[in-house]
MILOKOL-519553 format. One record per residue (C-alpha): residue in one letter; x, y, z; chain. Coordinates in steps of 0.25 Angstrom, whole numbers. Example, Ala and Ser with C-alpha at 12.3 -4.5 7.8 and 13.67 -1.06 7.14 Angstrom:
% MILOKOL-519553
R,res,c1,c2,c3,chain
R,a,49,-18,31,A
R,s,55,-4,29,A
END
This chain:
% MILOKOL-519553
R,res,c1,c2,c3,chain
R,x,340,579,408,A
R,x,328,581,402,A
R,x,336,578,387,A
R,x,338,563,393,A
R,x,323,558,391,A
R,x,323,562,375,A
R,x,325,554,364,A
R,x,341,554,360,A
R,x,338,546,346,A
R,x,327,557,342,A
R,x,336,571,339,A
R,x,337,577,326,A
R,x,353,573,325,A
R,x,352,559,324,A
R,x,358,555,309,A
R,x,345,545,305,A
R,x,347,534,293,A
R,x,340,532,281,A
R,x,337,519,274,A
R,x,331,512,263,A
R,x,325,497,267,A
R,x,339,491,263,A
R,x,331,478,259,A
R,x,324,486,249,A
R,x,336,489,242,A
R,x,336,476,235,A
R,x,325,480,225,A
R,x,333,494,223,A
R,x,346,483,220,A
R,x,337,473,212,A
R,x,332,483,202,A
R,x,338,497,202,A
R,x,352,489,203,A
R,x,365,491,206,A
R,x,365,507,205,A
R,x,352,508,213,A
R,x,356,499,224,A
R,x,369,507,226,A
R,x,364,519,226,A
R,x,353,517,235,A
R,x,362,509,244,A
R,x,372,519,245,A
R,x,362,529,249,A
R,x,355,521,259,A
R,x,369,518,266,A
R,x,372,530,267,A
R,x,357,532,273,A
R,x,360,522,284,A
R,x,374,531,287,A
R,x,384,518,285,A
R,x,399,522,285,A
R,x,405,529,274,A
R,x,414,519,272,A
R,x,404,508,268,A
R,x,395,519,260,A
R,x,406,520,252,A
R,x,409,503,250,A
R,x,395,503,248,A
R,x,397,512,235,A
R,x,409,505,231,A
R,x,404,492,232,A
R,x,392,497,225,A
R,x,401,505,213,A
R,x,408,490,212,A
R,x,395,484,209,A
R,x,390,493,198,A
R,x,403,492,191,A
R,x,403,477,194,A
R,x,389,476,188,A
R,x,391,486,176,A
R,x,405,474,172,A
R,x,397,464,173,A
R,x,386,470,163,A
R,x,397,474,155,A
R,x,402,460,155,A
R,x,388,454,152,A
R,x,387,463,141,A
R,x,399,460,134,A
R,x,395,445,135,A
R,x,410,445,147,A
R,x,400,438,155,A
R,x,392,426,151,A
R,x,377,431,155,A
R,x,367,437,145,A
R,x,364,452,145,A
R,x,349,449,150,A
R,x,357,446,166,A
R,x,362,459,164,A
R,x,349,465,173,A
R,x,351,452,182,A
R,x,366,454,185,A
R,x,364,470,188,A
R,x,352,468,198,A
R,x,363,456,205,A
R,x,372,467,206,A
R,x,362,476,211,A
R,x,357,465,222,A
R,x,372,464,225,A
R,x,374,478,228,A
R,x,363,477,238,A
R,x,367,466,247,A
R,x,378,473,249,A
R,x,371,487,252,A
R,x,362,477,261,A
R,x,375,472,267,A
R,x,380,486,272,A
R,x,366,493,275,A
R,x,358,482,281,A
R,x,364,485,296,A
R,x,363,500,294,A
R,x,349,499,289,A
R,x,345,489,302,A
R,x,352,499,311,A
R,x,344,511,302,A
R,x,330,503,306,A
R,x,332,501,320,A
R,x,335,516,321,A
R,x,328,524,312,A
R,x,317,515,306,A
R,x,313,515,294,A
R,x,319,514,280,A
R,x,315,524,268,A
R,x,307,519,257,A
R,x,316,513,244,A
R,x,303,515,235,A
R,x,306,528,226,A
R,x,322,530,229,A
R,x,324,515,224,A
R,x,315,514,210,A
R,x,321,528,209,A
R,x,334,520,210,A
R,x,330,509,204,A
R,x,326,517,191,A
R,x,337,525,190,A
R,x,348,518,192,A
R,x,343,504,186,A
R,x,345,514,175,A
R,x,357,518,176,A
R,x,361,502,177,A
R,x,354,502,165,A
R,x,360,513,159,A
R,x,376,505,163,A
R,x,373,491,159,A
R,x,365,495,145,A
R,x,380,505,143,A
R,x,387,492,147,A
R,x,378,482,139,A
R,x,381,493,127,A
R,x,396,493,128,A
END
């Protein structure tokens, strides 16, 4: 009887989420891109344990917009498009922004769930200019191959 008066939320075996501030995610979108909005967004989904099955149409829908992103650079470059090459950093970051409505879409429950149970959210300040450095240059690195081609 005595095991009735303690706290049942408080053992060791509870499986506890993690999170980043999901609205903080936007700057991580607007410029880092495409690459670093996924990433990030894929791991923060698995943080907030979502079902597998919408993990993996997050990457999906993800892997469409990098591809979608990278033919429409392409067709920019070689003038398929009727926009100069100076939108090219305009069209990327709408992509980007694009990719994150759609994380925010799918998170935003989980994450108001994730609050009202476990608290907090980590901070977004090193893991996202980490993300935004590295793989704004790997978007770099794509559309100056494309632009090349």
């Amino acid at each position: 009887m005595e095991n009735l008066y303690e706290p049942s939320l408080t053992g060791n075996n509870i499986d506890r989420t993690r999170s980043y501030e999901i609205g903080n995610l936007f700057f991580v979108a607007m410029f880092g891109g495409i690459f670093a909005i996924a990433v990030l967004g894929i791991q923060n989904a698995k943080w907030l344990k979502i079902e597998k099955k919408y993990i993996q149409l997050l990457t999906i829908i993800s892997i469409v917009l990098i591809i979608a992103k990278l033919a429409v650079v392409y067709a920019i470059g070689q003038q398929l498009i009727p926009i100069e090459e100076k939108y090219i950093k305009f069209v990327g970051r709408l992509f980007g922004v694009a990719c994150f409505f759609i994380f925010f879409a799918f998170l935003d429950e989980p994450y108001k769930e994730h609050l009202a149970v476990d608290g907090g959210a980590e901070s977004l300040w090193r893991p996202g200019f980490v993300a935004i450095i590295l793989y704004g240059f790997i978007d770099a690195l794509a559309t100056l191959f494309l632009l090349a081609l």
